[in-house]
C-alpha positions in Angstrom: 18.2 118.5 41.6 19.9 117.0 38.3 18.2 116.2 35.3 19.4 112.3 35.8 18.8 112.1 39.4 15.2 113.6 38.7 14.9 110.8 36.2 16.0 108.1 38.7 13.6 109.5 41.2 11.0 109.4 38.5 11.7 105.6 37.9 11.7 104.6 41.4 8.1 106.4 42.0 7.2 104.4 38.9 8.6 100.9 40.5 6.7 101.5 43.6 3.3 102.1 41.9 3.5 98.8 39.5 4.6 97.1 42.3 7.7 95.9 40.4 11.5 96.4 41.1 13.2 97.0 44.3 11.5 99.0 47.4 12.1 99.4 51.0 15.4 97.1 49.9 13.6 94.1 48.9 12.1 92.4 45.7 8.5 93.1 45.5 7.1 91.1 43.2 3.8 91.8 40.4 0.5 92.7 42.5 -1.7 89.8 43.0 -5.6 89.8 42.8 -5.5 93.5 42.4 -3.6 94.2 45.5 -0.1 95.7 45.7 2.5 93.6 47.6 4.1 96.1 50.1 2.1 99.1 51.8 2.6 102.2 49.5 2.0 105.7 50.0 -0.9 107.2 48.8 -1.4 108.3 45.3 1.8 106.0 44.1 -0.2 103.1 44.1 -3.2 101.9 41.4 -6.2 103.9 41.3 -7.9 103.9 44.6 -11.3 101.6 44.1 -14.3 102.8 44.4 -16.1 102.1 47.5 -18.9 98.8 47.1 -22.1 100.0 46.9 -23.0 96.6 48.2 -21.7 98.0 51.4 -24.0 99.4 53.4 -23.7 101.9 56.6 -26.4 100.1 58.4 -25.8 99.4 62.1 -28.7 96.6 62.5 -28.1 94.1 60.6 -27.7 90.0 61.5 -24.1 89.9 61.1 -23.7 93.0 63.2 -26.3 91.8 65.7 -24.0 88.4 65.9 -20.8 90.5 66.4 -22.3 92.3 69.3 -23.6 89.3 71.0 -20.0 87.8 70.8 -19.0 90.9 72.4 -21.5 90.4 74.9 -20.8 86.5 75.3 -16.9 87.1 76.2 -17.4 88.3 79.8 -19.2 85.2 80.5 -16.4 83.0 79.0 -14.1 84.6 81.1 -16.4 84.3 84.5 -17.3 80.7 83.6 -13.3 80.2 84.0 -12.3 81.8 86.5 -15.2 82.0 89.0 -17.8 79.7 88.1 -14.5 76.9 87.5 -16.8 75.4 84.8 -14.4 74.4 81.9 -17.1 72.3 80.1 -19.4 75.4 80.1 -16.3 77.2 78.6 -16.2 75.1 76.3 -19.2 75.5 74.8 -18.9 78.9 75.0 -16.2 78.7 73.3 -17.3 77.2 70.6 -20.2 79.2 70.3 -17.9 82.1 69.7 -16.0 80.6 67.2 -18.9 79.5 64.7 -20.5 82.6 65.5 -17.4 84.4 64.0 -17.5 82.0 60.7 -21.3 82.9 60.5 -21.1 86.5 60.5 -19.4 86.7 57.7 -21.1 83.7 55.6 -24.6 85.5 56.4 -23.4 88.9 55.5 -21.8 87.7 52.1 -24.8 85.8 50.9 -27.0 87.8 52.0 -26.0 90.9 50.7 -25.2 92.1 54.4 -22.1 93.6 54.0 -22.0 97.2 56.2 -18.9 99.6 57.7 -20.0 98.9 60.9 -19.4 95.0 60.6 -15.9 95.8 58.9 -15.5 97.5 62.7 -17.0 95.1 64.7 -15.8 91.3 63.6 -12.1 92.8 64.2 -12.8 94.6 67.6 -14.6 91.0 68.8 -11.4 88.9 67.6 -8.9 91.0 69.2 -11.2 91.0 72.5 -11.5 87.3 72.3 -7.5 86.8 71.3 -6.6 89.7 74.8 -9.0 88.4 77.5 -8.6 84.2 76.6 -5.0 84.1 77.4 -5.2 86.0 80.6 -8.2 84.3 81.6 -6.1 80.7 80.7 -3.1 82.1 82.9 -5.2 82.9 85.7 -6.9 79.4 85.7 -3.0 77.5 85.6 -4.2 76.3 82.4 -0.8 78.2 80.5 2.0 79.4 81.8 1.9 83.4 82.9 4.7 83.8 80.4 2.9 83.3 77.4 0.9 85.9 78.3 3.7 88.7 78.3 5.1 87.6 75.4 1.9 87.9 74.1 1.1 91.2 75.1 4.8 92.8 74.7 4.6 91.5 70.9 1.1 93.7 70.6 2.6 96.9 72.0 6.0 96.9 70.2 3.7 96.6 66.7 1.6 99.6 68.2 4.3 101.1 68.9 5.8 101.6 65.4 2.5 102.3 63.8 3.2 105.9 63.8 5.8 105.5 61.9 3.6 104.2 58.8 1.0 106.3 59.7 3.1 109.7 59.2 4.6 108.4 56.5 0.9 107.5 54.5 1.4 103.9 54.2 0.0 101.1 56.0 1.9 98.4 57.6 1.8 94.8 55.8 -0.2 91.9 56.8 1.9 88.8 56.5 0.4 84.9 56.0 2.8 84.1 58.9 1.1 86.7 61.3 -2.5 85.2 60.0 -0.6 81.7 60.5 -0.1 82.4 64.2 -3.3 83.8 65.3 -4.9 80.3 63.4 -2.8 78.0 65.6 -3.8 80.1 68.7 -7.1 80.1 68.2 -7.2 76.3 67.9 -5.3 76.0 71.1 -7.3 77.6 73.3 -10.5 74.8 72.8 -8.2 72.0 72.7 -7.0 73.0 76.2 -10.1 73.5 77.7 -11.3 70.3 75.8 -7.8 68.7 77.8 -9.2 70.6 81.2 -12.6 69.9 81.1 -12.1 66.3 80.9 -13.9 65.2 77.7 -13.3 62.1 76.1 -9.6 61.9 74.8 -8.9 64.9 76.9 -5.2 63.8 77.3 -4.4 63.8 73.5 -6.3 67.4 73.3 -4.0 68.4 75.8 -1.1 67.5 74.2 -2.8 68.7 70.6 -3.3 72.5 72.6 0.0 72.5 74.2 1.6 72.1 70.8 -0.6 74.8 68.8 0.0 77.3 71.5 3.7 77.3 71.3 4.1 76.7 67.6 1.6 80.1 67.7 3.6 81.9 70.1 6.6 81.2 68.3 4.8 82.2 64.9 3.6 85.4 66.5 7.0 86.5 67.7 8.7 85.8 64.3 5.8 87.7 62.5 6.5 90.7 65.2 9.9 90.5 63.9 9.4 90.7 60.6 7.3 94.0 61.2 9.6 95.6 63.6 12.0 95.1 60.9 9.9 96.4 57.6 9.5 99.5 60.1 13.0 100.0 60.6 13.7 99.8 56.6 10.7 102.6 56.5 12.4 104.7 58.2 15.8 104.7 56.9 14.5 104.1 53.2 11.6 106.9 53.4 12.6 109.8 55.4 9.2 112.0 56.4 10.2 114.9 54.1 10.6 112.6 51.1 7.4 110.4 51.9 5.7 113.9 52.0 7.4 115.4 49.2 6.2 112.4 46.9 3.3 112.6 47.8 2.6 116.3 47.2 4.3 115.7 44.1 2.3 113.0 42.4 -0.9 114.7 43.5 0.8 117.9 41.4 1.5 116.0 38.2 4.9 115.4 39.0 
């Protein structure tokens, strides 16, 4: 390898760990709050932080005991829709679930709750919650059947690419668009059983749900895109050797 193509290597390896310049193709601008802006392989980046001792790796705790019990309260959402037909009852279930969610994680912050396990299990009960209410809401007639495999095919392209981060060291990008979708489909889902179970102004919640659950849909599909194509750029931009190859290097001084 030439001395100035050594140097330019050298540069962009620098560019990627600030977080400044061009990588993967785009702009990535200064790191915010500590945080780089695009997924970079390991030892390119700032020093990795040192793990919270404010975290513990104790399994009973409140906020993990409230993250089990949503697990546990799902199945009975889904039965009070589609066997018990009992939308008010989901309802409240519902919403059960969802300030149990924003308690959690109030109680473990303040305190001083914070543990591994409930860095596991808040995540596994959301994506539980997000997979079994939309096929439950098809089965009922309350949304189309279509939503749901849009739904799921989205899910399984993203899991399908992960491997190509994951050989390559990085981590794949969370985008405000992808948070942005899940938000508008989680506030569907009571205003449709609000519209279903006939409450008070159930017509306008209707009508409210409807909208949040497309504008969500179509949010989740554009933020799929956007992934599907920041995995593409990975893998014409950082070839597995070179990803490797880096790596090895930095950790050798390089």
């Amino acid at each position: 390898m030439s001395a100035a193509r050594e140097g330019r290597r050298e540069t962009d390896l620098r560019e990627w760990r600030t977080g400044e310049g061009r990588v993967l193709g785009a702009r990535i601008p200064p790191p915010r709050g500590g945080h780089l802006s695009a997924a970079v392989p390991p030892g390119l980046g700032p020093e990795s932080p040192r793990r919270d001792p404010r975290v513990s790796d104790r399994f009973w705790t409140l906020p993990n005991a409230i993250s089990l019990g949503r697990i546990a309260l799902i199945p009975v959402l889904i039965v009070s829709i589609l066997v018990w037909d009992d939308a008010m009852l989901a309802l409240w279930l519902l919403g059960v679930l969802v300030v149990s969610d924003w308690l959690d994680g109030k109680i473990a912050r303040l305190w001083n709750m914070r543990s591994t396990w409930g860095e596991r299990l808040d995540p596994i009960a959301d994506r539980i919650l997000v997979a079994a209410v939309p096929v439950a809401f098809a089965l009922a007639g309350f949304i189309p059947a279509s939503i749901v495999v849009v739904l799921v095919a989205r899910d399984l392209l993203l899991v399908a690419t992960l491997p190509v981060y994951r050989r390559r060291g990085l981590d794949p990008e969370v985008t405000y668009l992808g948070k942005a979708a899940t938000f508008a489909l989680f506030w569907s889902f009571p205003l449709l059983l609000a519209g279903h179970a006939g409450a008070p102004g159930g017509e306008v919640f209707q009508i409210i749900g409807e909208a949040c659950l497309y504008w969500g849909v179509g949010l989740y599909v554009w933020s799929g895109g956007i992934y599907l194509w920041q995995a593409r750029n990975i893998v014409r931009a950082v070839p597995l050797r070179r990803a490797r190859s880096a790596a090895v290097g930095r950790s050798d001084g390089v």
